[in-house]
N, C-alpha and C positions, 0 to 999 in steps of 0.2 A: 667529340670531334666529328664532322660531318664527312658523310661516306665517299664525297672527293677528298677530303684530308685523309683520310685511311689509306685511302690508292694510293695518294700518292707519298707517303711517307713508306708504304710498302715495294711503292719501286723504286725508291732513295734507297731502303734498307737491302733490297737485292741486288740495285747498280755497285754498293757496298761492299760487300758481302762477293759481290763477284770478280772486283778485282783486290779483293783481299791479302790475296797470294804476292803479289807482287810489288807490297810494302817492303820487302824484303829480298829484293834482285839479291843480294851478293853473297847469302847464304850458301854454306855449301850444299850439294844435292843430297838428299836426305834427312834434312835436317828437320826435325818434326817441330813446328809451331802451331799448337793452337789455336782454335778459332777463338777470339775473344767473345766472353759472355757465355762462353759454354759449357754444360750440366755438367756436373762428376758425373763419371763413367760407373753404373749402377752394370753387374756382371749375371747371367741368368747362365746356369749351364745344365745342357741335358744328356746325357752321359744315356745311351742306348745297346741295345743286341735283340735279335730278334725273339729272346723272351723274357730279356728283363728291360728297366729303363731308372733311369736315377736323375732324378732334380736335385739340380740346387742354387734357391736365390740371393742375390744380395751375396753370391761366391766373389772367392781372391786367386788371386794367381796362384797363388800357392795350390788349390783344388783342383787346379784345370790340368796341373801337371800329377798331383796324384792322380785325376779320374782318365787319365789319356791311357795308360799302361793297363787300364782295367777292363775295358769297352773295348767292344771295335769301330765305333762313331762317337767321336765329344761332339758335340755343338755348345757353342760359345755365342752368347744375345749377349751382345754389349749395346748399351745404351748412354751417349755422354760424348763427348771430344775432349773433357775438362782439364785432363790429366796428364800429362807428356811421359812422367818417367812411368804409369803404369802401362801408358801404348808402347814405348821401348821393349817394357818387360814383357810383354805379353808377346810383341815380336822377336824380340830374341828367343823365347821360349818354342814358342813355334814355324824359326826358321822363315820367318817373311823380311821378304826384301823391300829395306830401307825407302826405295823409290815409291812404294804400293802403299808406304804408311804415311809419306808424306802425301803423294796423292790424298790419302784417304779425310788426314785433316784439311787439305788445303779444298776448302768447300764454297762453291758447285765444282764438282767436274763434267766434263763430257763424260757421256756413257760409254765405256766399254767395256771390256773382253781381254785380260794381259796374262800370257804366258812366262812365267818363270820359274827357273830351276827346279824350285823344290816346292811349287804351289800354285795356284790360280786365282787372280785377281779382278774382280769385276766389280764395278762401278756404276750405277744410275740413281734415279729419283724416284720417290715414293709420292702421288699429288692427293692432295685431297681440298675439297671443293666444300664450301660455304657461303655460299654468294663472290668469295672472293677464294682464286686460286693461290695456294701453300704448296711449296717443294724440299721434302725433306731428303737428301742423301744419305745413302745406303749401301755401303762395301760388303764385299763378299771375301773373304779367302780359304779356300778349300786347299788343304794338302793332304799328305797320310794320317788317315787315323779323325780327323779333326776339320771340321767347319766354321769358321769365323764371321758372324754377321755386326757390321757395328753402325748403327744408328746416329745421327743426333738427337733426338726426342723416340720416346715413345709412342705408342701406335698400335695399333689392331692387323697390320699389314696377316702376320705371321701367326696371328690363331688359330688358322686351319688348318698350316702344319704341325701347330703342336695337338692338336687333336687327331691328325691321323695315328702320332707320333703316338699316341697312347692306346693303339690298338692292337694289340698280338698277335703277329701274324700278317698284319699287316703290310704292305709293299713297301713303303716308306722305312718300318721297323725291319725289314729283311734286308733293305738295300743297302748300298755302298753309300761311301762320301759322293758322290759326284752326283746320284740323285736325290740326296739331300738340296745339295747344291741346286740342282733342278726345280727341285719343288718351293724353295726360295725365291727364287728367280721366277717364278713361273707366278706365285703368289703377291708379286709385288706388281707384273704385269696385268696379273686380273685386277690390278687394285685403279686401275686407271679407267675400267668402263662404264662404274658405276657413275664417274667423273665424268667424263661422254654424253654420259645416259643425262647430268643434271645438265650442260653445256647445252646438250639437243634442245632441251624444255627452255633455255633462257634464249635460243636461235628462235624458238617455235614464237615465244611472249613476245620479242622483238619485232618478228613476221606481223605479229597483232597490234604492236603498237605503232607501226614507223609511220602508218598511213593517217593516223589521227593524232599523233604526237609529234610535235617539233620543237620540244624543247630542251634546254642544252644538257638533262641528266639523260634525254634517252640518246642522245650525241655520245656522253661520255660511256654509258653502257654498252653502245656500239663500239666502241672504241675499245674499253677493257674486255669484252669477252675476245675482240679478233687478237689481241694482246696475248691473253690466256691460249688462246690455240694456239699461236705461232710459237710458243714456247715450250708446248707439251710438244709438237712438232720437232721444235730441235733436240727435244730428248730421246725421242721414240728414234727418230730420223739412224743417229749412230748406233745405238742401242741394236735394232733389226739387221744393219749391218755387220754389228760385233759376234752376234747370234750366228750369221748365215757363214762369218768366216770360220768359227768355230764349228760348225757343222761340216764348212769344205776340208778343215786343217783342224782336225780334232786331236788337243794334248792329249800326253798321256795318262794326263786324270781322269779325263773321259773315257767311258766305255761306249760300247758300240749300241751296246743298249738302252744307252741314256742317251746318244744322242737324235736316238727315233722321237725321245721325248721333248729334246730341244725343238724338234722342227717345228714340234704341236708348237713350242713358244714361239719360234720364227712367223706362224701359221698368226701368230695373233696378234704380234706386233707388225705385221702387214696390216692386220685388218683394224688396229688403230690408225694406221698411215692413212687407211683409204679413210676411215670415218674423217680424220681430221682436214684433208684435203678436201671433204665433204662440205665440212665445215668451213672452210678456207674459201670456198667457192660462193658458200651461201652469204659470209659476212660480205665478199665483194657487192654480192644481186641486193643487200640489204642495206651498203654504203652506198649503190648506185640510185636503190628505188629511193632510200631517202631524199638525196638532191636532187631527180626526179620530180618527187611526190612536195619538195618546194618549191621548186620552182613552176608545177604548174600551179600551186593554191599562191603563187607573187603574179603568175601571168591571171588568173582570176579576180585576181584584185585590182590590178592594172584596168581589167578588162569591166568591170563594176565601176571605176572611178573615171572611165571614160565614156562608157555609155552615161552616165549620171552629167557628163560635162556635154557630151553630144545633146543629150538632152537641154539643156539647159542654153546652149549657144543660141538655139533660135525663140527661147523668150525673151532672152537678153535682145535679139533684135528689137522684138515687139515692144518690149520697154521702151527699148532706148529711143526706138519709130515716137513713141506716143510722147517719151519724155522731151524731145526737143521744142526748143523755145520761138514757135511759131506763132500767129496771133490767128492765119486763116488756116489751120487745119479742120476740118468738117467735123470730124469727132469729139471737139474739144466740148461745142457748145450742143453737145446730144447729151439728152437725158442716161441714154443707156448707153452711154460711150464705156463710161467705166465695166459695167456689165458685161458686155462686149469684147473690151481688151482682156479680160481673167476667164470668158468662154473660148476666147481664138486659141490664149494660150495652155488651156486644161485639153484645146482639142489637137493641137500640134503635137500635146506632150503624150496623148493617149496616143494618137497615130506612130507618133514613135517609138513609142512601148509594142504596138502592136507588130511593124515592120520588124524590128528586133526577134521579138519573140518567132515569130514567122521564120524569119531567118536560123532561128538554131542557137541566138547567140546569149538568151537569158533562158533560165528556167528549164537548161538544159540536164543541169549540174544534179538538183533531189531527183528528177525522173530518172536517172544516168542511176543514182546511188539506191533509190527503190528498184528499178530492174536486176541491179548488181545482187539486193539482198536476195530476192526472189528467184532468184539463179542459185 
């Protein structure tokens, strides 16, 4: 399949996908439906205290309620949506509300930030970049005792938490739920700059090709990367503000010390804001130079096809002078009549090349673009 066929069966599959939820108006609230085509839920649990730590993969429910009573932090890596009755049991088990599990299947959501009773639920997307932008969603539920992350696919997002997590002594290994919870969330936002970082370099290739390229993949490239921004945009967008409300109205899962650490995230899903508004600004200068940068190589060409005709009108005179059907025109019966009429017109046409040129209006264009390079 050619790489327009891949776009666009990928934003058939997200237009999808997006209003997925809403096959089902008449459902009651809570009602958990799974995404079709989605993984079994594959369970990682990490069961911690600041000097011990216990793994275990490919765990069941039934583990996560033994290791809760043992720890003073579970962490629970769910990976999958595939399952309904084992997302019931995992919520009834740990007390999450019905609303936050259907949320959590019904995929994409908006990002945010949800207070409830007995837990805290937070909602965004994890991107990652290949020539083509992927958005995976990623719930959070933090209550007593216990941290719930659940995935749809797998990922590298959260390896740097488990590596602090293996350290003794460590801040991460000392702290409570809530900066768990932090360093999750905080890990998922760092995971969007490296995505920036490749976005900038396909803004920069872009900047390099618009002026020599006008053909319709660098169109449609232009087109899919302002795509790809405008929708990291609407995720960052509520995201930054779920953060900054939580910082003004901080539950009481958060402590006061975790939420110094929030701000660092508030601090960075700003400065995703400004980059992508960066970006936002650059794809317009780069949709603009484009049409620009056509329309003066069509008024160039216009401008070649009519000096070539301005040219040409006044041999056609001389032609047409000599070609008419007279019997006493003086030239006819000159030896170097012929001679003559192909010197008049080599020297009109050179005079006219030269008045041109003089004027600015040929031969302007390589002097223009060797000055350009030598600048």
């Amino acid at each position: 399949m050619s790489k327009k066929g891949k776009n666009g069966a990928r934003r058939h599959a997200l237009q999808r996908r997006r209003f997925d939820h809403t096959l089902h108006p008449h459902t009651r609230p809570g009602t958990i439906i799974v995404p079709p085509e989605s993984l079994p839920p594959l369970l990682q649990i990490t069961a911690y205290g600041p000097d011990v730590i216990v793994e275990k993969r490919n765990a069941t429910a039934a583990q996560i309620r033994e290791l809760r009573g043992k720890y003073p932090v579970v962490w629970i890596d769910a990976i999958g949506l595939g399952d309904a009755r084992l997302i019931e049991e995992i919520g009834e088990m740990l007390g999450l509300h019905r609303l936050s599990l259907e949320d959590m299947v019904n995929v994409p959501q908006r990002s945010k930030v949800e207070d409830y009773p007995h837990h805290l639920f937070a909602v965004t997307q994890i991107p990652t970049y290949n020539g083509d932008l992927s958005l995976e969603q990623v719930s959070f539920f933090a209550g007593k005792g216990f941290v719930l992350s659940w995935r749809e696919h797998a990922g590298h997002s959260f390896d740097i938490v488990r590596k602090r997590l293996q350290v003794t002594g460590g801040t991460t290994r000392s702290a409570s739920v809530d900066y768990l919870l932090y360093a999750l969330i905080d890990a998922v936002i760092d995971s969007y700059f490296p995505v920036l970082e490749q976005l900038g370099e396909v803004f920069d290739d872009l900047d390099d090709r618009v002026e020599a390229d006008s053909s319709p993949a660098c169109i449609a490239q232009m087109r899919e990367i302002r795509h790809d921004t405008r929708q990291l945009r609407r995720i960052i967008w509520p995201l930054r503000d779920a953060i900054d409300d939580l910082i003004r109205s901080p539950p009481e899962h958060i402590t006061q010390e975790t939420l110094i650490h929030f701000r660092d995230c508030h601090d960075h899903t700003v400065q995703i804001m400004d980059t992508l508004e960066n970006y936002r600004d650059a794809g317009s200068d780069l949709r603009d130079y484009y049409a620009t940068s056509i329309s003066n190589r069509m008024n160039e060409t216009i401008k070649v096809l009519t000096i070539i005709s301005t040219i040409f009108m006044p041999l056609s005179f001389i032609a047409g002078v000599y070609g008419m059907n007279f019997q006493m025109m003086p030239e006819l019966g000159w030896k170097y009549g012929y001679p003559f009429a192909l010197s008049l017109m080599g020297i009109v046409a050179a005079m006219q090349l030269w008045f041109f040129r003089r004027r600015g209006w040929i031969g302007r264009g390589k002097q223009h673009d060797k000055e350009a390079k030598t600048e």
